[in-house]
N, C-alpha and C positions, 0 to 999 in steps of 0.2 A: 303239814305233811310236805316233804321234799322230794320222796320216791319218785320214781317215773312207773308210770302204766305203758303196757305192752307196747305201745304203736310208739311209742317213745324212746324205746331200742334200737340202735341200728346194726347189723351186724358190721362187724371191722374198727366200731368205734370203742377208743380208749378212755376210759374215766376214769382222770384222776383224784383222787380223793384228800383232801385237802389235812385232815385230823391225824396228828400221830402223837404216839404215846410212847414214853420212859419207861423201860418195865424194870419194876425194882424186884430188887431181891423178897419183897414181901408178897408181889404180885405173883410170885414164882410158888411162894411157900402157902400160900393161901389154896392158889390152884390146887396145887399137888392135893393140900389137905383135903378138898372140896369135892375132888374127885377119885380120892383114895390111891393116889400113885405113888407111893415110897420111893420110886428108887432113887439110889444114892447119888447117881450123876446130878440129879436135880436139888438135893439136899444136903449131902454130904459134901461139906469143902473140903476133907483129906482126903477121901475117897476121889471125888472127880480130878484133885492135881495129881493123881498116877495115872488118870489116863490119858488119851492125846488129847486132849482139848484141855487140859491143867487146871483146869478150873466147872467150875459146875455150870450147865448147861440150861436154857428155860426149857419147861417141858414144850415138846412140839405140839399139844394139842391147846397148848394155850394162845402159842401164834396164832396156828390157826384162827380159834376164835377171835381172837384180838382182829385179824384181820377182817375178818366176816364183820366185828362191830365199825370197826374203821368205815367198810364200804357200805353200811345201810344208808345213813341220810342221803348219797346221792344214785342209791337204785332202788332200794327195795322199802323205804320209809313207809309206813299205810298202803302202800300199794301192792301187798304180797298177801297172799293167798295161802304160801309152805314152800317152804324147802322143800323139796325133792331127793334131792342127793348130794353129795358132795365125793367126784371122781378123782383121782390120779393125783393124791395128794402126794409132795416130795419137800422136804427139809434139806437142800445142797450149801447150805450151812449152817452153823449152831448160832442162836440167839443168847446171848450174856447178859447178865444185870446188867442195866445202863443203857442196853443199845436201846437205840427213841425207830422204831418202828412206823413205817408208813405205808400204804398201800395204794394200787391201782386194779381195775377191773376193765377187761376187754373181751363187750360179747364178740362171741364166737357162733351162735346160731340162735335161731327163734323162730318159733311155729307155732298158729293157733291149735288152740283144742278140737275136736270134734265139732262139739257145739257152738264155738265160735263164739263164747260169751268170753274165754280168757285165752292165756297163751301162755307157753312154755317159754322160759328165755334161759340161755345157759352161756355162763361166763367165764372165763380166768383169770381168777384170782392171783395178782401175785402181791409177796410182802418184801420189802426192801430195807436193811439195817440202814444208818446215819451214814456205811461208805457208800449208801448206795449196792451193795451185795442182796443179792436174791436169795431169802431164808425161807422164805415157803410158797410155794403156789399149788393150786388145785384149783377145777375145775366146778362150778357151783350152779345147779339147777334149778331155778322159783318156776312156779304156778302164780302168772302175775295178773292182776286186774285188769281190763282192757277200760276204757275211759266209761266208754259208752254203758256198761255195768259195772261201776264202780261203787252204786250205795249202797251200803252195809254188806257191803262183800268184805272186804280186809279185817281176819282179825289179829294183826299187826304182830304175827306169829313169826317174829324174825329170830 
């Protein structure tokens, strides 16, 4: 387990995240299939070169993901409890076959529960192409384990 537990967060701190991934054209075509998303920009190579981006686009919901896997081993590995939410998500550029994708996470707030056995921690997500261009970020909430009640709490529901 690599995760961090609650009291392990600090708010302001940046975590970079070391793992990046090549998204191929099949990573593209699997997703879509996986989760029923036809459309053409992401499939169609005639189709996406009439529009401004000339070429076909990766679906934004796989960034996403893609990112959220990226940053597990160094926040939320065994030490997660749920997602909670996932806010203010934004795509301010398009991801293309090839581009090799990496990401960084920097909490922004955290607060124990009522009960004081866990803690809310919420962070920003951002994902960055190979120029270094910001392709996706949102904002990401766990229900994290706090150390001191950590056994058999997690069930690694990342």
């Amino acid at each position: 387990m690599t995760g961090r537990y609650y009291e392990e967060f600090a708010v302001g701190e940046t975590i970079s995240h070391e793992r990046r991934r090549t998204i191929s054209e099949s990573d593209n075509q699997r997703f879509c299939d996986l989760t029923m998303n036809q459309q053409p920009l992401h499939l169609d190579a005639e189709f996406a070169a009439d529009t401004q981006f000339g070429e076909r686009v990766v679906n934004g919901l796989y960034t996403l993901s893609l990112a959220v896997g990226i940053s597990i081993p160094e926040t939320t590995d065994g030490t997660i409890v749920a997602n909670l939410s996932y806010d203010d998500v934004e795509h301010p550029e398009p991801v293309c076959h090839g581009d090799t994708i990496r990401a960084q996470s920097t909490v922004t707030d955290k607060r124990e529960t009522s009960d004081g056995e866990r803690g809310v921690v919420t962070m920003t997500v951002e994902a960055f192409n190979q120029d270094d261009d910001l392709v996706c970020s949102f904002d990401r909430t766990v229900l994290s384990l706090k150390r001191d009640h950590a056994e058999g709490g997690a069930d690694n529901g990342n």
